[in-house]
VOGU-3710 file (C-alpha; in Angstrom, 3 decimals, decimal comma):
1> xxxxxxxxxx> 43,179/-16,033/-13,557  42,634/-15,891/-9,628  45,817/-13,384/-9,666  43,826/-11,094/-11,912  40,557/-10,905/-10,607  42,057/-10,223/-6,920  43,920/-7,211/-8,899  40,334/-6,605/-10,384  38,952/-6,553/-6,931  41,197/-4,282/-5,367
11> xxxxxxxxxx> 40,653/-1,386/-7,976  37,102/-1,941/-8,108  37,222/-1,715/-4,212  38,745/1,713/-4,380  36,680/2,868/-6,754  33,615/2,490/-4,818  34,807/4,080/-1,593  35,860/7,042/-3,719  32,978/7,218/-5,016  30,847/6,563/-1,531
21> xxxxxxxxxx> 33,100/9,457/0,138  32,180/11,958/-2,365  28,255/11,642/-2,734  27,329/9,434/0,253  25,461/7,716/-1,871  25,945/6,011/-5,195  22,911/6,211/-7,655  24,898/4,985/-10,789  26,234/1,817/-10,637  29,195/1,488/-13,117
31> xxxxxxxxxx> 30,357/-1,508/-14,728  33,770/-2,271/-13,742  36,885/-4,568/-14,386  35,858/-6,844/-11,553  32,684/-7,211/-12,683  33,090/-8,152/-16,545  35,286/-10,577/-15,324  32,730/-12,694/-13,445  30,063/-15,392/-14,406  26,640/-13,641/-14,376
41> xxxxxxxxxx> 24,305/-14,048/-11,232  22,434/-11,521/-10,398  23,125/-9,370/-13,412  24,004/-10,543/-16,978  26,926/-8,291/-18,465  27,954/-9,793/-22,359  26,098/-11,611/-24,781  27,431/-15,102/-23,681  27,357/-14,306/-20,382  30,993/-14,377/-19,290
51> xxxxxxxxxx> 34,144/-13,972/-21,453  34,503/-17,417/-22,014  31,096/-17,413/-24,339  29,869/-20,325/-21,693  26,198/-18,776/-21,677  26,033/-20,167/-17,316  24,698/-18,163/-14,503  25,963/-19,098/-11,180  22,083/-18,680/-9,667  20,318/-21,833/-8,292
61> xxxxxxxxxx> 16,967/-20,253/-6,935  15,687/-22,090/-10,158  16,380/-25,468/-9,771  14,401/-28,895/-10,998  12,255/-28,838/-7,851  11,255/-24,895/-8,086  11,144/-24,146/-11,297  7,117/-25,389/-11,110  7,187/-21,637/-9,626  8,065/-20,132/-12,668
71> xxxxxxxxxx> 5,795/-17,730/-13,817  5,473/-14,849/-17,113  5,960/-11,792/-15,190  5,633/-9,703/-18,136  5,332/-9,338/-22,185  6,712/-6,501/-23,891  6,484/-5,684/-27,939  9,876/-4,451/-30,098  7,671/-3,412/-32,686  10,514/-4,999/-34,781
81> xxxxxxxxxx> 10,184/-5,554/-38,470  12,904/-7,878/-38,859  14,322/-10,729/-36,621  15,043/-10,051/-33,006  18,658/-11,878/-32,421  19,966/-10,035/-29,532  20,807/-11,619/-26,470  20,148/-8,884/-24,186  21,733/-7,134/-21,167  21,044/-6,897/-17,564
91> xxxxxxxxxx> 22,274/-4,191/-14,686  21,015/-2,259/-12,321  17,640/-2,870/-12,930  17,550/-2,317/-16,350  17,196/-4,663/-19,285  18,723/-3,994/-23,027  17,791/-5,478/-26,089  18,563/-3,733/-29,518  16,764/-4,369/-32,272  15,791/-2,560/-35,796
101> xxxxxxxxxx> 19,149/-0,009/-35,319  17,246/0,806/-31,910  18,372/0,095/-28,407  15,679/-0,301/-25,796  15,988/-0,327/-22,200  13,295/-2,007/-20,172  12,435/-1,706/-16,695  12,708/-5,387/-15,378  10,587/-5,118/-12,588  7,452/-3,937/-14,940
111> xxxxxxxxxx> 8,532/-4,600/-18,467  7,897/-0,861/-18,645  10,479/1,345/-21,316  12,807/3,505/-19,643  14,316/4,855/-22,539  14,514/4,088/-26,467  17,009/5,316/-29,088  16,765/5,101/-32,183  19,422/5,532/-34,973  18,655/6,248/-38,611
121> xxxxxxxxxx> 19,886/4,987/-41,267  21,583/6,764/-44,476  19,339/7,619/-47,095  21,607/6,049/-49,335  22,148/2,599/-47,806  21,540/-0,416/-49,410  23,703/-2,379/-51,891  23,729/-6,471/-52,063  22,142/-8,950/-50,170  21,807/-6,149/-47,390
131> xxxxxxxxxx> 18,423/-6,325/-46,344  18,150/-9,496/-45,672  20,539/-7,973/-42,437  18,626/-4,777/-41,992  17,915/-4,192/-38,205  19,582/-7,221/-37,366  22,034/-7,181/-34,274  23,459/-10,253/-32,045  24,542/-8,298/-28,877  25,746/-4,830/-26,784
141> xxxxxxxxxx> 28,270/-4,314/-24,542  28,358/-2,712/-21,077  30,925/-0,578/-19,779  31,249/1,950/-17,170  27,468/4,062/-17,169  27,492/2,922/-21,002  26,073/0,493/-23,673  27,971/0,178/-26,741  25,934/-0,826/-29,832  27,322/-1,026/-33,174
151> xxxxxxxxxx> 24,796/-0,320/-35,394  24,282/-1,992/-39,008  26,272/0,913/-40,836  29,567/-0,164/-38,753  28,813/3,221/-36,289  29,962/2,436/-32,645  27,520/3,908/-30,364  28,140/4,641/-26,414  24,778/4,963/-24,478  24,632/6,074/-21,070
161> xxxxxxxxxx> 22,859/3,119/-19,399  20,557/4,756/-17,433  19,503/8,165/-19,612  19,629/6,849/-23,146  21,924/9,723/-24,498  24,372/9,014/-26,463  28,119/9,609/-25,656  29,162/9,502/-28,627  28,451/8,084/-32,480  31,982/7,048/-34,104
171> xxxxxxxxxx> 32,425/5,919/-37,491  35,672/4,522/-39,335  36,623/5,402/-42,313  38,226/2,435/-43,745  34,545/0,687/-42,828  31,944/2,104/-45,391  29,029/1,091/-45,331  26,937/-0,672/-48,839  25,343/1,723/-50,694  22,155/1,636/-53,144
181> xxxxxxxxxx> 23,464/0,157/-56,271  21,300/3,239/-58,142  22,771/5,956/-55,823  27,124/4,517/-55,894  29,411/3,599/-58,632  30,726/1,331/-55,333  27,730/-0,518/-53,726  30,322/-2,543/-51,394  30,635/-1,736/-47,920  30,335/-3,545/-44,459
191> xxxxxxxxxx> 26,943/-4,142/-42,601  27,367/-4,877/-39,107  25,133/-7,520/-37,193  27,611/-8,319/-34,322  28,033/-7,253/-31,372  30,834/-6,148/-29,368  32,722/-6,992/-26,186  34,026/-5,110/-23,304  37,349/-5,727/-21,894  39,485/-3,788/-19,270
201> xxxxxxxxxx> 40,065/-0,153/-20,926  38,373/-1,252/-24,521  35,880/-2,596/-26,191  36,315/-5,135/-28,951  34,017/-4,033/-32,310  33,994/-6,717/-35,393  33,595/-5,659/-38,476  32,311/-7,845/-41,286  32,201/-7,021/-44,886  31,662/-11,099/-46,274
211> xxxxxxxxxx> 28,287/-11,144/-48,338  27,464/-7,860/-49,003  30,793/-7,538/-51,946  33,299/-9,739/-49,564  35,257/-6,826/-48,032  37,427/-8,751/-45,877  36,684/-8,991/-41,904  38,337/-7,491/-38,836  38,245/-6,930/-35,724  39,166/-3,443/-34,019
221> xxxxxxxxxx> 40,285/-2,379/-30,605  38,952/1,052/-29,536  38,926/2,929/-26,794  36,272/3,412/-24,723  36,053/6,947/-24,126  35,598/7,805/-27,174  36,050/5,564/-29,743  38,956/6,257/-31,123  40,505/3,056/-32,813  43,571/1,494/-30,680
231> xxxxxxxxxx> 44,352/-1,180/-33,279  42,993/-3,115/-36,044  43,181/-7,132/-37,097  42,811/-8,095/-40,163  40,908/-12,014/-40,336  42,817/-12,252/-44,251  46,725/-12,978/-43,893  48,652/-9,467/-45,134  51,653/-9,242/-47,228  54,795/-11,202/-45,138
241> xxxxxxxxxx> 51,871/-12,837/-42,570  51,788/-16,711/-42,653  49,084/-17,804/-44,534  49,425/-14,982/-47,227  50,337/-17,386/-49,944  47,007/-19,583/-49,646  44,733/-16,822/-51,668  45,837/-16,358/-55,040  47,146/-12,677/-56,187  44,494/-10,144/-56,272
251> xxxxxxxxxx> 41,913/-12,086/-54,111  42,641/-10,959/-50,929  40,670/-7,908/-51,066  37,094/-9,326/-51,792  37,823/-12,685/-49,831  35,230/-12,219/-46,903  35,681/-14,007/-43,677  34,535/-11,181/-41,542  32,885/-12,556/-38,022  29,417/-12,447/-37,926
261> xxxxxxxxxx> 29,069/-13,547/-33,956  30,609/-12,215/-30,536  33,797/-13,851/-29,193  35,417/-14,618/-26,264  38,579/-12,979/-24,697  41,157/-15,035/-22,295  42,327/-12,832/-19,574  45,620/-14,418/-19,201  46,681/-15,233/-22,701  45,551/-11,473/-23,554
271> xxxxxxxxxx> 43,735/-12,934/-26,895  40,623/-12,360/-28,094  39,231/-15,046/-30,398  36,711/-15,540/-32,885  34,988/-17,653/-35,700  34,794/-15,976/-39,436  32,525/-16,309/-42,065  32,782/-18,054/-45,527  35,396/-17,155/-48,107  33,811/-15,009/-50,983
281> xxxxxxxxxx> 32,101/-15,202/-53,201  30,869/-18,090/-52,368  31,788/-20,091/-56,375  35,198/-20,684/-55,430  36,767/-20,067/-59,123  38,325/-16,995/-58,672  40,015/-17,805/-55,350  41,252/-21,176/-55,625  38,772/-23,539/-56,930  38,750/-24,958/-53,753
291> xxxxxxxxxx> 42,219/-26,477/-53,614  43,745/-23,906/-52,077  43,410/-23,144/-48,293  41,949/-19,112/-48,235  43,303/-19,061/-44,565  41,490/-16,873/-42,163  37,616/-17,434/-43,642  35,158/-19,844/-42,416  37,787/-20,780/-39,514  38,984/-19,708/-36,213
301> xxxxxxxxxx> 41,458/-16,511/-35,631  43,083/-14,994/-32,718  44,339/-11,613/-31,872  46,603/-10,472/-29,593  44,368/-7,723/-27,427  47,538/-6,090/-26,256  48,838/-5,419/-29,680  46,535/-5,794/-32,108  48,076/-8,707/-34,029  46,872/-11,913/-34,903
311> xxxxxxxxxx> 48,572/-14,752/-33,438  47,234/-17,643/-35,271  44,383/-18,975/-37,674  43,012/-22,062/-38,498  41,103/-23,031/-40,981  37,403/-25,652/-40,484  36,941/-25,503/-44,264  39,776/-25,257/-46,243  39,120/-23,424/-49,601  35,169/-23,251/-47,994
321> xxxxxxxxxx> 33,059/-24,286/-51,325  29,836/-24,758/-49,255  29,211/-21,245/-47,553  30,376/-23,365/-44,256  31,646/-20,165/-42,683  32,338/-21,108/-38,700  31,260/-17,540/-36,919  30,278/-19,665/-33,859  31,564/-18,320/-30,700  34,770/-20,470/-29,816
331> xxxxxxxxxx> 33,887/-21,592/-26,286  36,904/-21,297/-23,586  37,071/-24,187/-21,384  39,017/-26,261/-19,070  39,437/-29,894/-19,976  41,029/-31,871/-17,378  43,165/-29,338/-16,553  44,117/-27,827/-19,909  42,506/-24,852/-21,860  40,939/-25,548/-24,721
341> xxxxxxxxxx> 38,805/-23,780/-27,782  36,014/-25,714/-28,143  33,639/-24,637/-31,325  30,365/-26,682/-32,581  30,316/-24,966/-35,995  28,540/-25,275/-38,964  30,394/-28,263/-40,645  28,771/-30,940/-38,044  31,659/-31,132/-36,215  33,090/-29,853/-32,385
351> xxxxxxxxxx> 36,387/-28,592/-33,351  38,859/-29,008/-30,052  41,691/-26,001/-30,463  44,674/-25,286/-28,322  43,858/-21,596/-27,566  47,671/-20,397/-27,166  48,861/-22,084/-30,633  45,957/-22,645/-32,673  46,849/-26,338/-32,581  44,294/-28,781/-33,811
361> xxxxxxxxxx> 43,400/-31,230/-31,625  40,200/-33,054/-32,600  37,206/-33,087/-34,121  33,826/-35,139/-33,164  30,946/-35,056/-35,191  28,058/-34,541/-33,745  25,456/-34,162/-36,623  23,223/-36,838/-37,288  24,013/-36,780/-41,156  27,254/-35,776/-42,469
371> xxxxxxxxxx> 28,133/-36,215/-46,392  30,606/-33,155/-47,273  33,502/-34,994/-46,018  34,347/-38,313/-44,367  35,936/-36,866/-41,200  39,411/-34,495/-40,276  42,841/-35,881/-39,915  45,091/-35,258/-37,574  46,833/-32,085/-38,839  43,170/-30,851/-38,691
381> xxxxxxxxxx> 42,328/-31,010/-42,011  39,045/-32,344/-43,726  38,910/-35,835/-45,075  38,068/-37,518/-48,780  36,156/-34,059/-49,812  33,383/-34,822/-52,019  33,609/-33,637/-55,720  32,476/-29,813/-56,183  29,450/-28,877/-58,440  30,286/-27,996/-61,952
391> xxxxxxxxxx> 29,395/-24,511/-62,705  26,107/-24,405/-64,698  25,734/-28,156/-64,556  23,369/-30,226/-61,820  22,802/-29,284/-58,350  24,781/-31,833/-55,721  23,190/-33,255/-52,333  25,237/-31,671/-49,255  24,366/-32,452/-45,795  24,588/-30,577/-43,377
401> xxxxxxxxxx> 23,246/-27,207/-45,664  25,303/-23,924/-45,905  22,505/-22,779/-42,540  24,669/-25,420/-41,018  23,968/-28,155/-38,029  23,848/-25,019/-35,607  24,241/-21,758/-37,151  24,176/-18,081/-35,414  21,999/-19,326/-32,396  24,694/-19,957/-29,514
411> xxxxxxxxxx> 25,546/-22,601/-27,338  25,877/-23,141/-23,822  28,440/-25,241/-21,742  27,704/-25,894/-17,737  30,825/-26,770/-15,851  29,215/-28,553/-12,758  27,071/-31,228/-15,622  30,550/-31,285/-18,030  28,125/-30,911/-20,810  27,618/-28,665/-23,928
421> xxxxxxxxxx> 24,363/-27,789/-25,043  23,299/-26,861/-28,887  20,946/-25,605/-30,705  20,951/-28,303/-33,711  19,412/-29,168/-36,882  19,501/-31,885/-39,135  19,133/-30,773/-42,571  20,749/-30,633/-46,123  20,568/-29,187/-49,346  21,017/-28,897/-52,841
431> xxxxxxxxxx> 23,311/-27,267/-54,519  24,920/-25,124/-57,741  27,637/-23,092/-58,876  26,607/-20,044/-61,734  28,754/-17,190/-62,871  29,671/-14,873/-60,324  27,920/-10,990/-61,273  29,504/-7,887/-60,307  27,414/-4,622/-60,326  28,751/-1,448/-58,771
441> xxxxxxxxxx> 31,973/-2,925/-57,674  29,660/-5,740/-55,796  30,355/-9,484/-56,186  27,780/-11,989/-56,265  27,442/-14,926/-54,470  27,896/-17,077/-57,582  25,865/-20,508/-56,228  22,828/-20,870/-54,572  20,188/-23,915/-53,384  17,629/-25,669/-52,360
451> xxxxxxxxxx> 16,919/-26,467/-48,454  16,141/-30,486/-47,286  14,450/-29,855/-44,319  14,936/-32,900/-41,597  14,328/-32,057/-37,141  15,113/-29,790/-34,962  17,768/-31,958/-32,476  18,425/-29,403/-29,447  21,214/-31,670/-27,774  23,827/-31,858/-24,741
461> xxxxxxxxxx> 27,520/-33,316/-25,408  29,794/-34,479/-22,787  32,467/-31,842/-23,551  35,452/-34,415/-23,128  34,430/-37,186/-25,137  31,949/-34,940/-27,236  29,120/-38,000/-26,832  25,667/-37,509/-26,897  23,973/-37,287/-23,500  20,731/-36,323/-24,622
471> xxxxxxxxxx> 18,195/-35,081/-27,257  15,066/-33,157/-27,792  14,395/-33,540/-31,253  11,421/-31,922/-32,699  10,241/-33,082/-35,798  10,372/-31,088/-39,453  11,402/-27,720/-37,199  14,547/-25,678/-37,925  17,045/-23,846/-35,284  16,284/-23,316/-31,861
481> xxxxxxxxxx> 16,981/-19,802/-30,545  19,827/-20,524/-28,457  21,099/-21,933/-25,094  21,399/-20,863/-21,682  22,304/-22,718/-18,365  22,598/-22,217/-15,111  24,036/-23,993/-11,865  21,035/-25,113/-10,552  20,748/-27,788/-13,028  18,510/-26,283/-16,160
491> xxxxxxxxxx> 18,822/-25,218/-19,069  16,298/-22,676/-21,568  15,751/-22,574/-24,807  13,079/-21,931/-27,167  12,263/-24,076/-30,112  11,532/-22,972/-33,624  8,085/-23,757/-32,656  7,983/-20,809/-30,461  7,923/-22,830/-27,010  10,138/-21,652/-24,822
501> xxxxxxxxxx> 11,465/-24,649/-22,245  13,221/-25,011/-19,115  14,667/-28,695/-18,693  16,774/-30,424/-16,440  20,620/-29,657/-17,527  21,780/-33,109/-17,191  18,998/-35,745/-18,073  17,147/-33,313/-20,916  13,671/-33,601/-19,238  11,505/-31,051/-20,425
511> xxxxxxxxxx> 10,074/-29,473/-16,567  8,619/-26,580/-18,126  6,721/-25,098/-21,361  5,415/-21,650/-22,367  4,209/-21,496/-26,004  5,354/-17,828/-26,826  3,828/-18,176/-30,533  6,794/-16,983/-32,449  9,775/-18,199/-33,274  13,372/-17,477/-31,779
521> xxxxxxxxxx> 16,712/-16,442/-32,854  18,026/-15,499/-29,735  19,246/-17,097/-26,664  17,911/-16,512/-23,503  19,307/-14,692/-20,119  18,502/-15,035/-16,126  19,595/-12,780/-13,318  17,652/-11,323/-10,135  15,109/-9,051/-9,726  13,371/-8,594/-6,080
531> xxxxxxxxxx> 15,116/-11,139/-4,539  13,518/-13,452/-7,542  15,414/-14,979/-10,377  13,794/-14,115/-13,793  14,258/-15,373/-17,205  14,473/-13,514/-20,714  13,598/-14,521/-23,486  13,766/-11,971/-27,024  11,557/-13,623/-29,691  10,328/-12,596/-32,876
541> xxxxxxxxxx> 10,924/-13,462/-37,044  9,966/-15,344/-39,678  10,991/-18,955/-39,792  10,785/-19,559/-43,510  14,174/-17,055/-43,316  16,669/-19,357/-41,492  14,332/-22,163/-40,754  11,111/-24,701/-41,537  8,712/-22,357/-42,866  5,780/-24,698/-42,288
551> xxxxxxxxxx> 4,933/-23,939/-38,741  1,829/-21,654/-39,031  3,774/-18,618/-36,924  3,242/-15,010/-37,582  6,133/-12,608/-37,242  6,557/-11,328/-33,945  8,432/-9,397/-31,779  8,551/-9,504/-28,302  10,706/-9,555/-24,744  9,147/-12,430/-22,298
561> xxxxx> 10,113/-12,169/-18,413  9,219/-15,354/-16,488  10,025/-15,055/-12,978  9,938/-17,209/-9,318  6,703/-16,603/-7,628
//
């Protein structure tokens, strides 16, 4: 790793003396090689921060003692009409946050819009369970003088960071997107939430067809010039691949498992990796009745960034009867001395991967309530399953519920505390298979249920021994918005009662409160503005859609900048 950011270094070096010699001065500030490849401090450059997905910031100016000098700087309104999910950017003095198929970029100083744009839409789009995703989007990327947002009809756009005009718009054809059921004959298509990830000379763009039909997931490597596709992984095992056997004949095709979050990308192994969503449709009749394995959904894959082929996949939920897809970003971390995937997911569990092999190494629980199995053996594989629903017969109690003991709100690890941080809930649910629909060449989801809502349990885990170090738990509340933390000993969150905290990373206590008055779905950033650190948080949604609907909060929409004094 050292080898290769010297290398980084070097070029980037060059780069700016060219650069310097030929204008004297340098207005645009590009994002290079050097720079993706550090952990954030004064800017913040990918979604989780670094490629690792660790969600830390190197700055200390906030620390237990200052942070009593934190302060809202400023307040501004999305105007969103759905959830706001996206982690945002920082560089160069500008803040991004996308939301509604619109990217905004905000002056961080003021809070004051630079620039908006704004893509539309086809007037035919539409199709199954699809707007419960409209205007929906979990990250950007930064590359060069661009943004890259991939907006919810699978389009990769390139922004220029500082103007707002758009490089390019570049579709893929094997990637429709769902249309109305009234206006296609084929409704199925794939609805893009994620976001993507820059990497020397590409950027990584996921593609997830899962619960819109179950058009099976991917992952593509394009270029970023223009966005021509370099290569393209499939999440499903292909004719001849390992794995190819565990989906019966013909189910391939619809079986889902498309990731739904951001990944992470190892440098030296070349291999980017990610967690995929549930097997489909969710009933499991047609694809194995839950005996057999479906490798590649609601598990962990990894693809050779080089090539474009995937190295190896494991699967959390064998067969995955529960809608226990495991999109989580698969954290990259050192454990003494040996790199490991480590993955809170939805199952309850922190699933410990070797990140070369795919090789299982453990799993610790770390929900308060587990019932869908007893445990994982060592092979990796779940333990005394309990006994599937019958279809049309009586709903069965499953804890944790298919919105999981964390779900799409990441987590955070801090290498100076040794601790993980998540964004937990304790809650089950009750559950039913039905006959599985098709309309326009759509699947349905063929199951549904019934939410028991228990706490809100934001946590930190000693990342070895994947103990308990300490809890906030909130009571009747659903997901937290996500996790950031930083080397001066905090971390930031916002509850799903719409208070944002700051608390001290390694004993939990709460040393500062803002009640924002929504709730949150995204995770919060810092970097430095004026010689200040700041922190951003993107709130706004309605909790009765992935959490306790009881809390009296209107939907909102809003970017929050709290900042030293």
């Amino acid at each position: 790793m050292d080898r290769i950011l010297k290398r980084l270094a070097v070029r980037h070096l060059v780069l700016v003396l060219f650069l310097t010699g030929i204008t004297g001065w340098v207005h645009a500030q590009p994002v290079t090689d050097i720079m993706l490849a550090a952990n954030p401090g004064e800017s913040w450059l990918h979604a989780n921060g670094n490629w690792a997905g660790h969600r830390y910031s190197t700055l200390t100016q906030l620390n237990p003692e200052s942070i009593k000098g934190l302060k809202l700087a400023w307040i501004y309104s999305l105007g969103g009409k759905t959830d706001a999910q996206n982690t945002p950017l920082y560089h160069d003095g500008l803040l991004y946050v996308a939301q509604d198929n619109t990217v905004f970029a905000l002056d961080a100083h003021s809070g004051k819009r630079v620039w908006k744009y704004t893509h539309k839409l086809p007037e035919d789009w539409g199709g199954y369970n699809v707007p419960f995703i409209t205007g929906k989007h979990r990250g950007l990327a930064i590359y060069g003088e661009y943004i890259y947002f991939l907006s919810n009809d699978a389009k990769l756009h390139a922004i220029h960071y500082k103007t707002g005009q758009a490089k390019f718009v570049k579709d893929y054809p094997d990637f429709p997107y769902p249309k109305d059921f009234e206006k296609s004959k084929d409704a199925n298509g794939y609805a893009t939430t994620v976001g993507p990830l820059a990497i020397p000379g590409q950027i990584i763009v996921p593609m997830n067809g899962t619960d819109f039909g179950g058009l099976p997931g991917y992952v593509l490597g394009v270029n970023p010039e223009n966005g021509n596709m370099l290569w393209k992984a499939n999440m499903i095992p292909g004719p001849g691949e390992v794995g190819y056997e565990t989906w019966p004949q013909g189910s391939h095709e619809w079986g889902g498992a498309g990731p739904w979050i951001t990944g992470t990308w190892d440098p030296e192994l070349k291999m980017y990796f990610t967690g995929t969503a549930n097997a489909y449709p969710w009933n499991p009749k047609n694809r194995g009745k839950g005996l057999m394995e479906n490798l590649g959904a609601a598990g962990i894959v990894a693809v050779n960034t080089d090539t474009g082929k995937t190295v190896w996949r494991y699967s959390a939920v064998p067969g995955d009867p529960w809608d226990f897809d495991t999109p989580q970003t698969p954290m990259i971390i050192e454990i003494e001395g040996r790199k490991t995937l480590v993955q809170p997911n939805k199952t309850g569990f922190i699933h410990y991967l070797d990140p070369k092999t795919g090789k299982f190494l453990r799993a610790v629980p770390f929900a308060d309530k587990i019932t869908w199995i007893k445990g994982y053996d060592p092979e990796g594989k779940p333990i005394s399953q309990i006994d599937l629903p019958v279809e049309g017969g009586p709903t069965i109690e499953v804890w944790p519920s298919l919105l999981g003991a964390v779900n799409m709100y990441p987590s955070a690890y801090n290498p100076k505390t040794g601790y993980i941080y998540l964004a937990a809930v304790n809650a089950g649910m009750k559950y039913g298979f039905e006959d599985i629909k098709v309309i326009s060449n759509v699947r349905h989801f063929g199951a549904y249920q019934e939410f028991i809502w228990g706490y809100e349990v934001d946590q930190a885990r000693d990342v070895k021994s994947g103990r308990e170090v300490w809890r906030d738990q909130k009571s009747k509340h659903g997901f937290a918005g996500g996790m950031l933390t930083t080397a001066g000993n905090l971390t930031f969150y916002t509850t799903q009662g719409g208070v944002f905290q700051g608390v001290n990373a390694t004993t939990g206590e709460i040393l500062y409160a803002f009640n924002l008055g929504t709730t949150a779905y995204a995770g919060p950033i810092t970097f430095m503005v004026d010689g200040r650190q700041c922190v951003v948080q993107v709130a706004g949604g309605s909790p009765e859609k992935f959490g306790y609907k009881e809390h009296n909060l209107e939907h909102g929409s809003l970017v929050a900048a709290f900042c030293l004094e």
